[in-house]
N, C-alpha and C positions, 0 to 999 in steps of 0.2 A: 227590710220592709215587712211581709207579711210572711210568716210560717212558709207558706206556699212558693217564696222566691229563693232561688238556692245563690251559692255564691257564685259568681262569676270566674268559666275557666279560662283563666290566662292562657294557659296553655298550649288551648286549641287550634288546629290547624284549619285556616280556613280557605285553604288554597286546594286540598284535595276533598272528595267528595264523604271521606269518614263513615265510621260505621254502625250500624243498628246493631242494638244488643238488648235482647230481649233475657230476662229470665229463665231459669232452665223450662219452669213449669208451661212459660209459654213459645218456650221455641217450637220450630218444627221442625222433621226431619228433614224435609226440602231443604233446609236454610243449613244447615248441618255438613249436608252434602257435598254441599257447591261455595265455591268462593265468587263466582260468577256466573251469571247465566245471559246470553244476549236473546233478546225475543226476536222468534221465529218471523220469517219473510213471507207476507203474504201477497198473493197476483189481487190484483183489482178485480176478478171478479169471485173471490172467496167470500163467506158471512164473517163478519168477524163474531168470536164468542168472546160474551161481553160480561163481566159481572157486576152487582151495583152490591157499595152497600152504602143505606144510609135508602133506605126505599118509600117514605113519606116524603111529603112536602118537597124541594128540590130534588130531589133523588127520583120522588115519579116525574116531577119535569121533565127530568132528563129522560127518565125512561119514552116519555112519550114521545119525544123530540127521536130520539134512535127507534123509533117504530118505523119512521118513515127512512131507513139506510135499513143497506144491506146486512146486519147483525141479527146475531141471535141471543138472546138474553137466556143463559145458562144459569146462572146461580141469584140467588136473591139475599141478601146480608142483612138484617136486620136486629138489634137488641130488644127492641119492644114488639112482641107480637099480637098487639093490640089489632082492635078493627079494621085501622089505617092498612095496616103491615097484611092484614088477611084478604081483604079486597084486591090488593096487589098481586099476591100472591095466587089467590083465584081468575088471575087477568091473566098468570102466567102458568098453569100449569105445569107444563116441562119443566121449569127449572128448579133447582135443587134449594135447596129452603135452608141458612145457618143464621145462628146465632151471633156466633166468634167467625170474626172473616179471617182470622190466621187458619183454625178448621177449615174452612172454606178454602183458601190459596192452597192448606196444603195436600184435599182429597183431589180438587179439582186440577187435573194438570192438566187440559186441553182448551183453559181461560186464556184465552190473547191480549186481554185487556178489562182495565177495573175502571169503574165509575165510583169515587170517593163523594158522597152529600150527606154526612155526619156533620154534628155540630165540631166547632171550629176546632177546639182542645183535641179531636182525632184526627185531623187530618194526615197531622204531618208521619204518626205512624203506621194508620193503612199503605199513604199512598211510597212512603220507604220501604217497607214490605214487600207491596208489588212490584214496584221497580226494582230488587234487587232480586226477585222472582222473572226478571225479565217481562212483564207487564206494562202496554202501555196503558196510561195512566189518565183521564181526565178528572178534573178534583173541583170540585165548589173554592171562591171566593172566601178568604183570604187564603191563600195558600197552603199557609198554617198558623200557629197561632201564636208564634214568636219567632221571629228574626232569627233566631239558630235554629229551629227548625227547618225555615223557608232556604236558610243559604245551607241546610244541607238536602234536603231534597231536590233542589235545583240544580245542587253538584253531583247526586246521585243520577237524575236522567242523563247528565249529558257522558257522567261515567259509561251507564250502562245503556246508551243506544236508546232508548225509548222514545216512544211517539207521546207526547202530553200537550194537555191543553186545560188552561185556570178557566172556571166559568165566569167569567167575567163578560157576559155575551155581545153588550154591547162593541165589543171589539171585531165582532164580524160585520158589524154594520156598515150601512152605503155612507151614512154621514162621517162616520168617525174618519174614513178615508180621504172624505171630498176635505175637509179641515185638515188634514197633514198636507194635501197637496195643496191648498192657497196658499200654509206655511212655507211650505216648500220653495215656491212659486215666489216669493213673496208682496203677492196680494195684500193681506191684511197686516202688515208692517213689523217693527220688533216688540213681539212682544216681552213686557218687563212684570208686569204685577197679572197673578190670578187672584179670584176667586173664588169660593165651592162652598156651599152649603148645603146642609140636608136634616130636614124638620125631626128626625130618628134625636134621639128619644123621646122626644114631648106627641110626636107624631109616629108614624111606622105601619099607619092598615091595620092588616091582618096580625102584623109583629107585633106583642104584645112584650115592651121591654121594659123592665125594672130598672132604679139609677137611685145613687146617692144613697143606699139602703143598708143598713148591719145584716151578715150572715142570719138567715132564716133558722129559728129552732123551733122544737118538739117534735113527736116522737111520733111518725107514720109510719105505716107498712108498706114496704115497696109493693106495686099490684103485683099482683100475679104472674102478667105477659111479659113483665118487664126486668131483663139481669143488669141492675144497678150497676155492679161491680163491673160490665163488660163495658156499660154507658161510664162511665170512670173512668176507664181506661186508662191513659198515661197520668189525669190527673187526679191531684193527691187525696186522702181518705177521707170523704167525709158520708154522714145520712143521707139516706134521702129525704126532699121533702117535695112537695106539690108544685112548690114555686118555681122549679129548675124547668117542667113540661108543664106541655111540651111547646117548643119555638119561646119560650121565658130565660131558656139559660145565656142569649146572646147578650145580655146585660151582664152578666158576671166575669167578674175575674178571672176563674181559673176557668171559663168555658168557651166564652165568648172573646169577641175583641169591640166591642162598643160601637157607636154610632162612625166614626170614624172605618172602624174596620168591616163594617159591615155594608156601607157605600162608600167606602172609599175610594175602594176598587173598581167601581162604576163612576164616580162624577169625575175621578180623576184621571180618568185612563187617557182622554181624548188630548190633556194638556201632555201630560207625562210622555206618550207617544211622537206628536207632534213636534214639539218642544225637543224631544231628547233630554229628558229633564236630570236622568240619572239621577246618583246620590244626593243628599240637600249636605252640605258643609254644616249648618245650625239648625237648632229649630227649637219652638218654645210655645209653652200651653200657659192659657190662663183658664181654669173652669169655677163652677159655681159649689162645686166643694171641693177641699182642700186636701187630696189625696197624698201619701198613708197615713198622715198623723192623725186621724180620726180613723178607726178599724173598719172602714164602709167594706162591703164585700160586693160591689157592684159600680160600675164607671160612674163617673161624674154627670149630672141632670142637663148640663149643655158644656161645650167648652165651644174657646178659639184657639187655633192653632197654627203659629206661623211658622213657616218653612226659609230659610232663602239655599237658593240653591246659586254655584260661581258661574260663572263664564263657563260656555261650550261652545269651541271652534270658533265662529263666527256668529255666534248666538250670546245676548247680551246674558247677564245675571238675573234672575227671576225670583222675585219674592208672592209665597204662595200664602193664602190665609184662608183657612179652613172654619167654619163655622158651622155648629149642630145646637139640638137642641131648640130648636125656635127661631137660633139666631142668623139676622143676615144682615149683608157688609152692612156699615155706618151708610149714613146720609154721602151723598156725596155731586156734585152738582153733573159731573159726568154720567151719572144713572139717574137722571132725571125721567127719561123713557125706560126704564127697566120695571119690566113686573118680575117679581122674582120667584116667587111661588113656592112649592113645599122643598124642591130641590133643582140644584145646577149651577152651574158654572158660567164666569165673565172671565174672559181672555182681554188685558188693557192693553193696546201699544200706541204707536205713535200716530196711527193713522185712526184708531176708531178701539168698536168692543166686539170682539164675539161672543154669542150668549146663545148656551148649549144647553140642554137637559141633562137628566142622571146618566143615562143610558146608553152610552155610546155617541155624545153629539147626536140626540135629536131633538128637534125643533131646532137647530141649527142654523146661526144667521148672521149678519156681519151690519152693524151698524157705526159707519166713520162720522169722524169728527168732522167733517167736510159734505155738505149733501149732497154736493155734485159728484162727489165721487162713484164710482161705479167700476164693475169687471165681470171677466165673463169665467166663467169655470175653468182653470185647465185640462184640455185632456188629459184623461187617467195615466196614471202612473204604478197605481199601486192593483196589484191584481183584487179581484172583487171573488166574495165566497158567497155559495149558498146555506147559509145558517152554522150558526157556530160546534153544534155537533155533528155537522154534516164533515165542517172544516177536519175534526178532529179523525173521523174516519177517514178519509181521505188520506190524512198524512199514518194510519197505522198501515194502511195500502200500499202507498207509494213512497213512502221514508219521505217525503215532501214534509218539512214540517209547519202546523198550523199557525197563527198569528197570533196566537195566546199560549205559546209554549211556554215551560214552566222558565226558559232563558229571557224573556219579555214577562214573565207573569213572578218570578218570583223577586225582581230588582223593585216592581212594584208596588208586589207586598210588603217587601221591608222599607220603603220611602213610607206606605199608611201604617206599617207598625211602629214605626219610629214617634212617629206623632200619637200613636198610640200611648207609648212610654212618655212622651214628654205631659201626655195627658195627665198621667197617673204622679208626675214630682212638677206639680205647680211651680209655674216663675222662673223656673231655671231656665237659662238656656242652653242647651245643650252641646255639645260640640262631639259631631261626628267622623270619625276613622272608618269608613267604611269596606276600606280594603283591608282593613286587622279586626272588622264587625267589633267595633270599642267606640263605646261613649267615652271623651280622652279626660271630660272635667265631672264627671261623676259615679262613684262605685253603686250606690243606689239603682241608678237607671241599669247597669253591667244587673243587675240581680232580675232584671225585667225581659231583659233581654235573652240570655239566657235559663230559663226557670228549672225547677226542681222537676222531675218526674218519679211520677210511682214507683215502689221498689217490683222489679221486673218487665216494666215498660220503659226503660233508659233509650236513649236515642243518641 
């Protein structure tokens, strides 16, 4: 494909949890030391000491959301120490101020736990890091930023004992549970066909995302506040330019993971849950430009992407179709009452539709094919949290683990990064090995799947 996709390891073992291998220059001694480390057990009424790094925009979310739990925010991690990163910084005095969070994990030894909200291309090596540091670990949406990342840090927590939790927040919500238990129940009948849209890229607020574009050139100065090389990190060498920051890099290639990967993890969650949706057997992109053969350095301007996923248990077959970009489902005389709006999901079965928002199943509702029909909630089943980083505290507490742990968040991840990759090799359809992580009918997509990382950031 592009410079940037390395070749696919046969090899690899995808059954045990495998190892981080850093660079001499950026190991630490911590890591050096230990072949193991499990993190320490805390009583429920302990603070926990927390570190973030990745401290603007999500990163202060999260900070603010842990203002109100028993933690104490020890260290602050950031590569840009711009205005953003100084304000924060001045919010927190006490704690200790880095640049590089491997420095960080390795002066700091009395960190109980890391908050990961770096753009996407970092995730998967902070938060492998800390977990093998014995940290537990909550990380921003998507997991990480390619499918062997996600299925080794997934296998890394459960190696090493950690408390983790994806911010995927809608998943702490009252709706997303009331909609597993109708399923459950089965109120709203079998369902067979989703689907999920989300206005990202032609749309996105405040996210200002690029698409369908050639690698940006000429020749800027990195600012001043800012260590390129450290915002680089696992991925591979190139300038800086303006267009990357900040909150621009989630359109690119090697940073981001595109309109897909970026609510994916959100409009999808409440089907994927409910459903049991697991692995998809196939899946297949058509978008509005025709990625690699044209050298675009950014996702595609809108795609569709369809999923099917087999039989589970007693659950029929499910075909999913994903739509971004502008785009939402065809005409169809069943959505006749459907406003569909910038983003969400329609759940079809045999009894009627459900139609959910981005976030967790809200605005939540059930309209059948029958207008008589009717029902009443079932009592709960599923225990209810107070707030998704409240959840995540809690389980570094009580080893109770949260409902976005990385064993639920990262099977996820790799179902929206799959359709990530089918994004990027138009038409094909792909056919997935999910237990040997192998695309079984194309070497292409194996090179997406797996990517190159920087010399000394190897994972």
């Amino acid at each position: 494909m592009k410079k940037s996709r390395r070749s696919f390891v046969k090899t690899l073992s995808v059954g045990t949890a495998g190892t981080l291998v850093l660079g001499s220059a950026a190991c630490t001694s911590e890591m050096r030391k230990h072949n193991r480390q499990v993190s320490k057990v805390l009583w429920p009424s302990d603070r926990l000491n927390v570190a973030v790094v990745g401290i603007t925009h999500r990163g202060y979310s999260n900070i603010r959301a842990l203002k109100d739990q028993a933690v104490n925010i020890v260290a602050l991690c950031d590569v840009d120490w711009g205005e953003s990163a100084q304000k924060v910084f001045a919010e927190f005095p006490d704690a200790k101020q880095y640049k590089d969070f491997r420095r960080m994990l390795d002066k700091e030894k009395h960190i109980d736990a890391v908050v990961v909200a770096t753009p996407d291309h970092a995730h998967g090596i902070v938060a492998s890091m800390a977990i093998q540091l014995g940290k537990h670990v909550y990380c921003e949406k998507p997991l990480a930023h390619s499918i062997y990342e996600t299925r080794l840090v997934t296998n890394l927590a459960q190696e090493y004992g950690v408390q983790t939790q994806m911010g995927n927040q809608g998943h702490s919500s009252e709706k997303i549970r009331l909609l597993k238990e109708w399923i459950d129940a089965g109120l709203v009948g079998d369902i067979t066909e989703i689907h999920a849209w989300c206005d990202r890229p032609a749309g996105g607020g405040s996210v200002s995302f690029v698409h369908g574009q050639e690698r940006p050139t000429g020749d800027f100065k990195v600012p001043k506040t800012l260590d390129w090389d450290l915002w680089l990190g696992p991925a591979l060498e190139r300038p800086y330019h303006p267009d990357y920051l900040p909150m621009k890099w989630r359109g690119y290639l090697d940073f981001g993971c595109g309109a897909l990967g970026d609510f994916g993890c959100h409009t999808l969650d409440p089907a994927f849950w409910a459903l049991d949706l697991g692995s998809p057997d196939k899946v297949l992109a058509t978008t509005t430009n025709q990625l690699p053969k044209i050298e675009y350095d950014t996702f595609p301007t809108s795609s569709i992407i369809t999923y099917w996923f087999p039989k589970r248990g007693n659950k029929p077959p499910v075909k999913l179709m994903w739509y971004d970009g502008g785009i939402t489902p065809k005409w169809d005389e069943r959505f006749d009452e459907i406003g569909f709006g910038t983003n969400g999901a329609l759940l079809v079965s045999d009894k009627g539709i459900v139609q959910h928002g981005s976030h967790g199943a809200g605005g939540l509702q059930f309209k059948p094919f029958d207008k008589t029909y009717t029902f009443e909630d079932p009592a709960p089943t599923i225990p209810r949290v107070n707030g998704h980083q409240a959840d995540w505290v809690n389980a570094c507490k009580t080893g109770n683990p949260s409902s976005a742990n990385f064993n639920y968040g990262g099977p996820l991840t790799e179902m929206v990064s799959l359709g990530v990759a089918a994004g990027l090799l138009r038409d094909q359809k792909l056919e997935w090995d999910a237990e040997n992580m192998i695309v079984k009918n194309s070497e292409e997509a194996n090179l997406i799947i797996h990517p190159e990382f920087r010399k000394g950031w190897e994972m």
